[in-house]
MIVOBA-364150 format. One record per residue (C-alpha): y, z, x; residue in one letter; residue number from 1. Coordinates in steps of 0.05 Angstrom, whole numbers. Example, Ala and Ser with C-alpha at 12.3 -4.5 7.8 and 13.67 -1.06 7.14 Angstrom:
2
+--------+--------+--------+-----+-----+
!     py !     pz !     px ! res !   n !
+--------+--------+--------+-----+-----+
!    -90 !    156 !    246 !   A !   1 !
!    -21 !    143 !    273 !   S !   2 !
+--------+--------+--------+-----+-----+
END
This chain:
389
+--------+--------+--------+-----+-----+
!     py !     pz !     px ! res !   n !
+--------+--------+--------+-----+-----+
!   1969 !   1981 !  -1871 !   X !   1 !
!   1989 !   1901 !  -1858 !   X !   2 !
!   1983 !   1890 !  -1797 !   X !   3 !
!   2021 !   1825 !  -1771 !   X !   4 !
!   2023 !   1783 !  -1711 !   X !   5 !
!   2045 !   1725 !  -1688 !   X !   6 !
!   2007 !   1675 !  -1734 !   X !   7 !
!   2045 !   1692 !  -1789 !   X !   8 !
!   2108 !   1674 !  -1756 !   X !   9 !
!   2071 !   1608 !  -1733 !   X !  10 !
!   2052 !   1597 !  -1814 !   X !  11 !
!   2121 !   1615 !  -1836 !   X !  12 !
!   2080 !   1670 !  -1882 !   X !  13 !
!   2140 !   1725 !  -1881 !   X !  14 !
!   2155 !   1723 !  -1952 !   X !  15 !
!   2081 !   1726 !  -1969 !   X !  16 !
!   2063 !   1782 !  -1933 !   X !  17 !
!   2131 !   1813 !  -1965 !   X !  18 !
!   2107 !   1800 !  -2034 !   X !  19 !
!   2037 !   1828 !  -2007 !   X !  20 !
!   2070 !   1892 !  -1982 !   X !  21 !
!   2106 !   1883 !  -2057 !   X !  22 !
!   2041 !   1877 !  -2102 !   X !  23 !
!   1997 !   1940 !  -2054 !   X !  24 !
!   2055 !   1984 !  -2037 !   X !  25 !
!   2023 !   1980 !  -1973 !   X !  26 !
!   2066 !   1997 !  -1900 !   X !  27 !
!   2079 !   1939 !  -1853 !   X !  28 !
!   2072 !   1940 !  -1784 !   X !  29 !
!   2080 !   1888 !  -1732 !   X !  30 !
!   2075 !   1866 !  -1653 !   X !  31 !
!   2121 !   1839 !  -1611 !   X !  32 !
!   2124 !   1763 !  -1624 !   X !  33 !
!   2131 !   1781 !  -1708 !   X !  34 !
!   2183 !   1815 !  -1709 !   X !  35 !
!   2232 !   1795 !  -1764 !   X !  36 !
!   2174 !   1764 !  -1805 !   X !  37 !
!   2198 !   1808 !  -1857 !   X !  38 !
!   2267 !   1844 !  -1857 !   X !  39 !
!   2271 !   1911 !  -1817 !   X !  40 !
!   2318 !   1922 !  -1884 !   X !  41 !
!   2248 !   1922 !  -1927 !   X !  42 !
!   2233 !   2000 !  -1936 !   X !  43 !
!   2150 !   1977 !  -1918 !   X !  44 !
!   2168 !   1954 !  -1842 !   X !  45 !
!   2157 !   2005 !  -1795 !   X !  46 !
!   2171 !   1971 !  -1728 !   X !  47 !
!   2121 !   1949 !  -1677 !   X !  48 !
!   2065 !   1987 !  -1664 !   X !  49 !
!   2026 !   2010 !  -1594 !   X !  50 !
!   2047 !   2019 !  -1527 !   X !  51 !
!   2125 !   2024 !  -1542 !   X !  52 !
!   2120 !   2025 !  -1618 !   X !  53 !
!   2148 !   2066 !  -1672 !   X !  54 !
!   2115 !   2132 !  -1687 !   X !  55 !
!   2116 !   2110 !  -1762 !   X !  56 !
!   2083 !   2046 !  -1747 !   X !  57 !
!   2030 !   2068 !  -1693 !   X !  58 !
!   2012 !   2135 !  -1730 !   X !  59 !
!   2008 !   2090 !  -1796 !   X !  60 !
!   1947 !   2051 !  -1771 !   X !  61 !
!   1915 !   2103 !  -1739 !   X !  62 !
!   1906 !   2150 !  -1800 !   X !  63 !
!   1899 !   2088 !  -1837 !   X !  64 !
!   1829 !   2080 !  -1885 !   X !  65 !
!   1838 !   1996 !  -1892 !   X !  66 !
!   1873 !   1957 !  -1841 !   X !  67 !
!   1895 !   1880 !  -1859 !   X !  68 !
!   1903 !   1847 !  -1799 !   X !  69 !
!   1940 !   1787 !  -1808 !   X !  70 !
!   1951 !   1734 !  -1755 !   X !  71 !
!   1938 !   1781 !  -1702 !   X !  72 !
!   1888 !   1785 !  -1651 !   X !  73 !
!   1878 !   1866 !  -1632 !   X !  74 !
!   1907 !   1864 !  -1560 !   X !  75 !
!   1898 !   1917 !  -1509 !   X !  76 !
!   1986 !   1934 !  -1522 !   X !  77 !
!   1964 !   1948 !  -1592 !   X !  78 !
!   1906 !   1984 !  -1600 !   X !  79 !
!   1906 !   2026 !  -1532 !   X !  80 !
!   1836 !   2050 !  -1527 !   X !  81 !
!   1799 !   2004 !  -1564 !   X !  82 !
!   1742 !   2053 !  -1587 !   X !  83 !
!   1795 !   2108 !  -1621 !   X !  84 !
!   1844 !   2056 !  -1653 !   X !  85 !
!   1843 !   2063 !  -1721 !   X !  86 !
!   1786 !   2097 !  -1724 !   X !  87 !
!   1771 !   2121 !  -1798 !   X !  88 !
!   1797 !   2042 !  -1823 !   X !  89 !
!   1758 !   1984 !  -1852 !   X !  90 !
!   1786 !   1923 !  -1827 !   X !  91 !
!   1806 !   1853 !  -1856 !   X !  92 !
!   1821 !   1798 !  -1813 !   X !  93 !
!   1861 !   1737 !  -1830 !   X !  94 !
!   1863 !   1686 !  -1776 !   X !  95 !
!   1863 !   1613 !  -1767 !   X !  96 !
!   1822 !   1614 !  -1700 !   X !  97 !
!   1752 !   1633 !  -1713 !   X !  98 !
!   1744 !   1666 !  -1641 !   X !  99 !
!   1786 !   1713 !  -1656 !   X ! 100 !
!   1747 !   1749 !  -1707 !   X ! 101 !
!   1709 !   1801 !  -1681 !   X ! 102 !
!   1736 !   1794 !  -1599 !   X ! 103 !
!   1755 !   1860 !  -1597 !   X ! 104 !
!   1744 !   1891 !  -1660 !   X ! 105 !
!   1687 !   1871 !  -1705 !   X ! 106 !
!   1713 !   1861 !  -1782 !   X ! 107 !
!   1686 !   1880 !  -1842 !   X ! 108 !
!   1711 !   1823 !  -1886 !   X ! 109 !
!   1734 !   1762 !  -1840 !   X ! 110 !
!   1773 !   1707 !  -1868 !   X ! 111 !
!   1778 !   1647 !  -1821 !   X ! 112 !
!   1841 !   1611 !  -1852 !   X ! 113 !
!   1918 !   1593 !  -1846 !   X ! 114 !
!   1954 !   1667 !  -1857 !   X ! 115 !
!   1997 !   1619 !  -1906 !   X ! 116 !
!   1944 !   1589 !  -1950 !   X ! 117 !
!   1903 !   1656 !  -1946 !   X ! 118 !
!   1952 !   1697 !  -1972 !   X ! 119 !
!   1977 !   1649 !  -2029 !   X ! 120 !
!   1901 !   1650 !  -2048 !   X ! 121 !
!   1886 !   1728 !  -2047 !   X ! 122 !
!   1960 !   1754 !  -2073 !   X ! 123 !
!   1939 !   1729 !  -2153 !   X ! 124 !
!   1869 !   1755 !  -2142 !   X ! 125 !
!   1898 !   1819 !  -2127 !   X ! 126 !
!   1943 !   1816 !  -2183 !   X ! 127 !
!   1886 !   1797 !  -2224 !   X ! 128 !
!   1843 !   1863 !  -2204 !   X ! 129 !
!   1897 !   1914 !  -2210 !   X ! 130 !
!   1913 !   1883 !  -2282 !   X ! 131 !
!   1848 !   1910 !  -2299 !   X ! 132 !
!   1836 !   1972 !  -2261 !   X ! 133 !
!   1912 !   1989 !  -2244 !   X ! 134 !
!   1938 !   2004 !  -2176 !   X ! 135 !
!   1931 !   2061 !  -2130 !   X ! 136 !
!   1974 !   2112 !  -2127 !   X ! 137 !
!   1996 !   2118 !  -2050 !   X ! 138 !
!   2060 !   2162 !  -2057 !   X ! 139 !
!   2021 !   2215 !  -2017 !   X ! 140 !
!   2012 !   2163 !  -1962 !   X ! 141 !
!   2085 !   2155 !  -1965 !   X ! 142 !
!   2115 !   2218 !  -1950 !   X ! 143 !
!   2064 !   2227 !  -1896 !   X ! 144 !
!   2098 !   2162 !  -1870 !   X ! 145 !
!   2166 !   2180 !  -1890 !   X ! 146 !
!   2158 !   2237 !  -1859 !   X ! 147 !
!   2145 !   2217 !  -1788 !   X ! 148 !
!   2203 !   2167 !  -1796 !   X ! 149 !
!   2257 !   2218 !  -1809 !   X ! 150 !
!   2229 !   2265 !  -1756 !   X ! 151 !
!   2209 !   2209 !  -1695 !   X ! 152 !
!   2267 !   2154 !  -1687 !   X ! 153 !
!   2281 !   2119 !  -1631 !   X ! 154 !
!   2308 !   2165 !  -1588 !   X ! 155 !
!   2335 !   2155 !  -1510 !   X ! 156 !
!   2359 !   2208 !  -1455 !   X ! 157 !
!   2425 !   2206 !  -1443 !   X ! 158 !
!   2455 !   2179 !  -1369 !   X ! 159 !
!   2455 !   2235 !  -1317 !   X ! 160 !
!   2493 !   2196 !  -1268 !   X ! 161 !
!   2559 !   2171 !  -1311 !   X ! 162 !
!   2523 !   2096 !  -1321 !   X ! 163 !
!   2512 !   2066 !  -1388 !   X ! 164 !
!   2451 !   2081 !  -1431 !   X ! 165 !
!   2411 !   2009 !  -1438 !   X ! 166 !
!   2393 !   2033 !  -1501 !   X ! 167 !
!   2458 !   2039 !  -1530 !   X ! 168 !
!   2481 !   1978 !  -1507 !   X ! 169 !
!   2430 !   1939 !  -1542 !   X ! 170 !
!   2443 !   1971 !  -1602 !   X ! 171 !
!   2513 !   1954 !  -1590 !   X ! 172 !
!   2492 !   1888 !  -1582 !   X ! 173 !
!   2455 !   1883 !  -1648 !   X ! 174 !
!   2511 !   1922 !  -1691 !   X ! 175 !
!   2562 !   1869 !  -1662 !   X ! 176 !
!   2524 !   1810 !  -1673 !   X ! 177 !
!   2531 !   1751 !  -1723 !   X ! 178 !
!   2473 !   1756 !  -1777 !   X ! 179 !
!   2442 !   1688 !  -1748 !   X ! 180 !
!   2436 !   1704 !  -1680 !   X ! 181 !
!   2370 !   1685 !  -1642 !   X ! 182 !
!   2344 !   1742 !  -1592 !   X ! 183 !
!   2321 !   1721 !  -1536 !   X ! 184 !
!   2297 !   1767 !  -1476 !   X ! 185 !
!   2260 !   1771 !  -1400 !   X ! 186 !
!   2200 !   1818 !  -1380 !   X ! 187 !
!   2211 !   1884 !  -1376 !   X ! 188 !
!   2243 !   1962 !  -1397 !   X ! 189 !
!   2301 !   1919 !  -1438 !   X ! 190 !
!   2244 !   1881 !  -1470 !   X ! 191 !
!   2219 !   1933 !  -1506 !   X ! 192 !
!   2286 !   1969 !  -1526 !   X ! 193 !
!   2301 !   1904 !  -1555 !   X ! 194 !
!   2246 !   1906 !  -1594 !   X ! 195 !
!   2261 !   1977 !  -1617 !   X ! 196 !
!   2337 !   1973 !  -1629 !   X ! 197 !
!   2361 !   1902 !  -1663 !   X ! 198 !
!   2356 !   1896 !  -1729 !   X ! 199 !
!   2315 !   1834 !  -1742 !   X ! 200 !
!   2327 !   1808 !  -1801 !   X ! 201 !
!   2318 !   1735 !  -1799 !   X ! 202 !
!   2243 !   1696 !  -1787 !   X ! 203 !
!   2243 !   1654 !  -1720 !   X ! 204 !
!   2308 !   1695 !  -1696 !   X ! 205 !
!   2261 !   1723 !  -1634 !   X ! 206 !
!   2239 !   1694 !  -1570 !   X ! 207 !
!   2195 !   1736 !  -1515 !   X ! 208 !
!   2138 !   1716 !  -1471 !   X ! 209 !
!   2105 !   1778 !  -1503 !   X ! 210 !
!   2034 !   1793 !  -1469 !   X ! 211 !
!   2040 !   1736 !  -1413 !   X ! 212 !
!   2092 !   1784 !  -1386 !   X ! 213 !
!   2134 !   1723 !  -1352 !   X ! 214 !
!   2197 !   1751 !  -1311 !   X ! 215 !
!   2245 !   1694 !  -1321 !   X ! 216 !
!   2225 !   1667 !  -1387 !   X ! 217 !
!   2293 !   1693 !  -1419 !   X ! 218 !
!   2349 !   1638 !  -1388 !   X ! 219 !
!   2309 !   1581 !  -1402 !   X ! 220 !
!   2290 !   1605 !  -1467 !   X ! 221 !
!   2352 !   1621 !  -1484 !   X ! 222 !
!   2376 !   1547 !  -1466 !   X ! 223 !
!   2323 !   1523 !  -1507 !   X ! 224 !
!   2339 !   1564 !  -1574 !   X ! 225 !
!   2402 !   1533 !  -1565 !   X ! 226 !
!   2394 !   1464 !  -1556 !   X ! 227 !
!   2338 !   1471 !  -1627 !   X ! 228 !
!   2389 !   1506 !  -1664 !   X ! 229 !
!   2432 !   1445 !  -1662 !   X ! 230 !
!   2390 !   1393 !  -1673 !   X ! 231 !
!   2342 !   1441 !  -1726 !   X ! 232 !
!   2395 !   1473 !  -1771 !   X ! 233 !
!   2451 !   1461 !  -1812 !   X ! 234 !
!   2506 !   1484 !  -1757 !   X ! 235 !
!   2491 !   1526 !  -1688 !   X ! 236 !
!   2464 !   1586 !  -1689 !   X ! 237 !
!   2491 !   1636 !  -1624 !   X ! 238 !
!   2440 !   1651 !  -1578 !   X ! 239 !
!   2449 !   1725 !  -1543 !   X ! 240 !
!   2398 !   1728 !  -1483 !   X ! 241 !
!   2381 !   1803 !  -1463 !   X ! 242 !
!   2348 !   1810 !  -1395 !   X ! 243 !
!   2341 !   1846 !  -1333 !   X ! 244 !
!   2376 !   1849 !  -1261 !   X ! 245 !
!   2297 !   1820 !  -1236 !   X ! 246 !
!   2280 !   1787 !  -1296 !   X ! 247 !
!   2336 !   1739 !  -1294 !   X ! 248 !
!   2345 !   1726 !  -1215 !   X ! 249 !
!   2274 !   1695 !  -1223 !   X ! 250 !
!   2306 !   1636 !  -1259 !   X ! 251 !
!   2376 !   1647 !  -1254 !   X ! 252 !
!   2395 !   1575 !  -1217 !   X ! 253 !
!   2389 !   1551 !  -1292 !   X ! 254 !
!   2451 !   1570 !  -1306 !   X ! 255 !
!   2478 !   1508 !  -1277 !   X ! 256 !
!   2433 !   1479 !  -1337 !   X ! 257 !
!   2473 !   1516 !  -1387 !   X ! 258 !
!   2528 !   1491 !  -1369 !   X ! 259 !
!   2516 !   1415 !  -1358 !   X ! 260 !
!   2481 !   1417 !  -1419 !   X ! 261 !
!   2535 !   1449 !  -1461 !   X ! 262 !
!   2488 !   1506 !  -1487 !   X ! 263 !
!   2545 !   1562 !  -1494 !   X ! 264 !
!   2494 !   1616 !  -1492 !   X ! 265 !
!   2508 !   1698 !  -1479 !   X ! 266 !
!   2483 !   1741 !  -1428 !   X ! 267 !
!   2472 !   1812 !  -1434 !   X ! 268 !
!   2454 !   1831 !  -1366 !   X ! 269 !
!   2426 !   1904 !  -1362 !   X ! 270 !
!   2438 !   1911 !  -1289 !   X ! 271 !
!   2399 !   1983 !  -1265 !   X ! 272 !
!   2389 !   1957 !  -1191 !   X ! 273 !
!   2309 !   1958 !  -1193 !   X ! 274 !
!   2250 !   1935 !  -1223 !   X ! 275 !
!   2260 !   1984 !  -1293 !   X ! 276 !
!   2187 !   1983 !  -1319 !   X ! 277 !
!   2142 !   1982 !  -1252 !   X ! 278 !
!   2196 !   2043 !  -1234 !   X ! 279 !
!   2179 !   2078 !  -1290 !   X ! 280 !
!   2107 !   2075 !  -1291 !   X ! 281 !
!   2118 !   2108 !  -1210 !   X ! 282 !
!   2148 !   2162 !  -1241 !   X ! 283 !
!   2108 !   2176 !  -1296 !   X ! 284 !
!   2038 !   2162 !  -1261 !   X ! 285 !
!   2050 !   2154 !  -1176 !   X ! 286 !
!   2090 !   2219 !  -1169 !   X ! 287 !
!   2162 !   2192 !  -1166 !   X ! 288 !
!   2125 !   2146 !  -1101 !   X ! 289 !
!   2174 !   2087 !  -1111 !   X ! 290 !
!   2152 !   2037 !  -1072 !   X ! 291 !
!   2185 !   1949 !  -1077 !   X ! 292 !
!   2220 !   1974 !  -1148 !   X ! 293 !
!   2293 !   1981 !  -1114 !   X ! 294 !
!   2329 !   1912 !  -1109 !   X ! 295 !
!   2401 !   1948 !  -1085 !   X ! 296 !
!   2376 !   2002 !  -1040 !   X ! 297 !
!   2437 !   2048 !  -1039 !   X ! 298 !
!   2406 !   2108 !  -1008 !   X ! 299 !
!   2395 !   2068 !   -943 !   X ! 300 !
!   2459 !   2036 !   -935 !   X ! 301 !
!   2527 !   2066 !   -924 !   X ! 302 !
!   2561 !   2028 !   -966 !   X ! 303 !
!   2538 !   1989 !  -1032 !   X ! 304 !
!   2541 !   1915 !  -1044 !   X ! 305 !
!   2537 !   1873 !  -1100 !   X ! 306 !
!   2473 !   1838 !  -1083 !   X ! 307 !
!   2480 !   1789 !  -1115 !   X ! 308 !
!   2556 !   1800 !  -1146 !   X ! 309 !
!   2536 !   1774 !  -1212 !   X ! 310 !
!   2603 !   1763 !  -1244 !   X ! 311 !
!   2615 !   1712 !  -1181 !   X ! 312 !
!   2551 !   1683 !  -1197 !   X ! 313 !
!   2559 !   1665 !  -1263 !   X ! 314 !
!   2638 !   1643 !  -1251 !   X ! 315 !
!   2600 !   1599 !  -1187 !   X ! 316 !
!   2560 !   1557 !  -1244 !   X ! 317 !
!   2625 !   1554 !  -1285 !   X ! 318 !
!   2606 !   1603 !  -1337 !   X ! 319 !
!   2647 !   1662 !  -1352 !   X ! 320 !
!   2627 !   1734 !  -1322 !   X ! 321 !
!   2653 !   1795 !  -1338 !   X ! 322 !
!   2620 !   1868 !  -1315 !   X ! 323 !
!   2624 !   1937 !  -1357 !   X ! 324 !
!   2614 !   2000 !  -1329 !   X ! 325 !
!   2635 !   2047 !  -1395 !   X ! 326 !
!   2628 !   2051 !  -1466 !   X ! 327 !
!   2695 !   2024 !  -1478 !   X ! 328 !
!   2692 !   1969 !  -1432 !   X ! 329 !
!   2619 !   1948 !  -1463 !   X ! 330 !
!   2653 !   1946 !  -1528 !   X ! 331 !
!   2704 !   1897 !  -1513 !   X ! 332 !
!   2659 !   1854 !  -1465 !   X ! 333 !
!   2604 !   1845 !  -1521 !   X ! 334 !
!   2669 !   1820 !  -1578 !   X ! 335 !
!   2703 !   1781 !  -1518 !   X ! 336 !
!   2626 !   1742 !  -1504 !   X ! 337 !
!   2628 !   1734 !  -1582 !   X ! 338 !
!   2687 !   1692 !  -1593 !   X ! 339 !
!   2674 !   1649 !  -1531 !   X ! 340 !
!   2636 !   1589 !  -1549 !   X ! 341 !
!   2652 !   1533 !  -1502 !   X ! 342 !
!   2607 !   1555 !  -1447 !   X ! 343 !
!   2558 !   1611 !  -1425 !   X ! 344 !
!   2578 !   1680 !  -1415 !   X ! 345 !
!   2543 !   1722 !  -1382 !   X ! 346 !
!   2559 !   1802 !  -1383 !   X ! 347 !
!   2539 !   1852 !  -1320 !   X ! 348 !
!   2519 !   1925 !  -1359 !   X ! 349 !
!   2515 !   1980 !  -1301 !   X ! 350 !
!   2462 !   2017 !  -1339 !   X ! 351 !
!   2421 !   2077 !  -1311 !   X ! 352 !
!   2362 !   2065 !  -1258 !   X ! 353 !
!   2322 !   2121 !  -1289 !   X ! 354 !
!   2321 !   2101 !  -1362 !   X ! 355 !
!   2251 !   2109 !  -1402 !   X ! 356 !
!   2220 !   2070 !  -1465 !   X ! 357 !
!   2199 !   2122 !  -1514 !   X ! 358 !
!   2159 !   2131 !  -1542 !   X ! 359 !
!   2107 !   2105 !  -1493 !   X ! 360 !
!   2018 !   2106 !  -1498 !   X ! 361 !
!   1988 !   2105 !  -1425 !   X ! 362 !
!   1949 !   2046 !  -1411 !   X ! 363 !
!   1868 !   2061 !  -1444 !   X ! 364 !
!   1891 !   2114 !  -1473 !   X ! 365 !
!   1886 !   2134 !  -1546 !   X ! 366 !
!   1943 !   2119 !  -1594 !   X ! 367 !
!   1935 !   2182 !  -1617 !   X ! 368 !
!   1954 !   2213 !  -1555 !   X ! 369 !
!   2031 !   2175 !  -1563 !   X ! 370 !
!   2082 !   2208 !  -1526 !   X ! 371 !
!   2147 !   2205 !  -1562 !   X ! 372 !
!   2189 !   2241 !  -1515 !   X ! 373 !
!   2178 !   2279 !  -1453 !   X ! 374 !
!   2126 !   2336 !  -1470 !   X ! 375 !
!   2132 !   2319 !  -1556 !   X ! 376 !
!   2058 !   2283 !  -1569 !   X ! 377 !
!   2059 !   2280 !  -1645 !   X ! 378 !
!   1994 !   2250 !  -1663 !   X ! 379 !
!   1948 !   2285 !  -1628 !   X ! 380 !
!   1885 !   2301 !  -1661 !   X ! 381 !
!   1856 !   2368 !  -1658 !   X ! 382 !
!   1785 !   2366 !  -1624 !   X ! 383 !
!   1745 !   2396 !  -1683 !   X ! 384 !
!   1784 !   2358 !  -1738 !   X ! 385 !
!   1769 !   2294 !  -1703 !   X ! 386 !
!   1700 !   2309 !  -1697 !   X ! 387 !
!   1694 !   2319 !  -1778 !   X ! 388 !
!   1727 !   2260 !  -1796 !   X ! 389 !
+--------+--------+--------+-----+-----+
END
């Protein structure tokens, strides 16, 4: 398995470790910040891995026997419980900071070098050793992989309470979108799903704060992609922003930067009314005790308020707001933010409070111990087998 992180988006190595994947027939897997180093179109990406990754991807390294990481550092989001990650794998790791070989997990062939210039150098010497003694046949390996592909996608609950599924808006988003689009998100539940549900298929086309975990990175990100696109590239690129209700309201004065600046950026605003992610860890591990998480408390008030009225907000800065409550109305909001393109837009979503990312590892736990939906853990490891291996 190739396992990629963010230093090979920093070298620009994407179509290296393609034509890697290429000459071993080996899977690729990724974290957060490199997604879209290669295509999610290439058959050999199998999403993120970890906490909120695929069940291809995270299953992949753990039954793995040789693990390449490349440009990637083995954080705690990744490997879960560091002793029973990837347990029965030699490891290779490429990285251009020497103290990051062996931090967390010791190597067995380091290679202190820019992913770029590494790979360049070791792609012919591979070529070079399977001219003489041929390459391994890994179909097996395949349909194992295949296999947990076609039976674990990305799956989400459906609303209970007539609200939109955040999930299904994203992927709205992404099936809408124009082919050059930047990403750009927050901190939080729509983080992940974003990382799950667009199609990446571009290098450089994502922005998160990934493991600093910064609630109100997105807006001025967002601004930022912007303003490079025009100066960087040959004509600007549209810049979609997805965040949350409190992700964005930590930064959201900036929209009066937007718009003096002339940075016609979109908004998808995935507006559940609390905090999503420190909500659903209270449900999954504080027995449903939800405690600073609701930022509209509706069961205590008689009547509910817009607090704030987002649409307002945005119109207040002199961007355009517009708020969807169905399917329908999603629909036409996300072609509507599309064709505007001479100042922000910024879209209210009423999606459901109670909405989970799935599959999902508890903190120090074992990957193998995944859960991809409620009650399904398909990795699991039977006692005596992993005591043989």
């Amino acid at each position: 398995v190739l396992y990629v992180g963010g230093g090979a988006a920093r070298s620009d190595a994407g179509k290296l470790v393609q034509e890697l994947a290429e000459v071993t027939n080996a899977p690729i897997v990724t974290t957060l910040p490199a997604r879209g180093v290669v295509p999610d179109s290439d058959p050999k990406v199998l999403g993120m891995l970890g906490m909120h990754g695929t069940i291809a991807a995270t299953g992949a390294v753990q039954r793995c026997d040789l693990l390449v990481a490349i440009g990637a550092r083995f954080d705690d989001r990744v490997t879960g419980k560091l002793d029973a990650f990837a347990p029965g794998a030699r490891v290779i790791h490429i990285d251009i900071d020497p103290a990051e070989i062996g931090k967390n997990r010791q190597p067995d062939v380091p290679i202190v070098g820019d992913v770029a210039t590494v790979l360049k150098d070791l792609i012919p010497e591979i070529k070079r050793e399977q001219a003489v003694h041929g390459k391994p046949d890994t179909s097996h390996w395949w349909e194992i992989i295949n296999d947990w592909r076609e039976k674990y996608p990305i799956k989400w609950d459906e609303p209970t309470d007539g609200s939109l599924a955040p999930q299904w808006v994203i992927k709205q988003l992404s099936d809408l979108a124009d082919s050059d689009t930047i990403w750009v998100t927050g901190v939080g539940q729509h983080q992940m799903w974003a990382t799950q549900l667009i199609d990446f298929e571009k290098p450089h086309s994502w922005l998160s704060s990934g493991g600093l975990g910064t609630m109100g990175y997105g807006l001025p990100a967002a601004i930022g992609a912007r303003v490079g696109s025009e100066r960087f590239h040959e004509g600007e690129k549209p810049v979609w922003l997805i965040d949350g209700d409190g992700s964005f309201q930590m930064t959201s004065e900036e929209l009066a930067t937007a718009f003096h600046d002339h940075t016609p950026i979109k908004i998808a605003l995935l507006n559940n009314s609390v905090y999503g992610m420190v909500r659903q860890w209270q449900t999954l591990f504080y027995g449903e005790h939800y405690s600073a998480t609701n930022l509209m408390d509706g069961e205590n008030t008689p009547e509910i308020v817009d607090v704030p009225d987002f649409v307002k907000l945005a119109e207040a800065y002199g961007c355009v707001g517009m708020r969807a409550f169905t399917e329908e109305e999603a629909i036409e909001a996300i072609k509507k933010a599309n064709e505007i393109n001479d100042r922000p837009v910024l879209i209210d979503f009423r999606v459901w409070k109670d909405a989970m990312v799935w599959p999902m590892v508890a903190a120090g736990d074992s990957n193998d111990n995944v859960t991809y939906m409620p009650g399904i853990k398909p990795l699991q490891r039977p006692k005596a087998a992993a005591d043989n291996e």
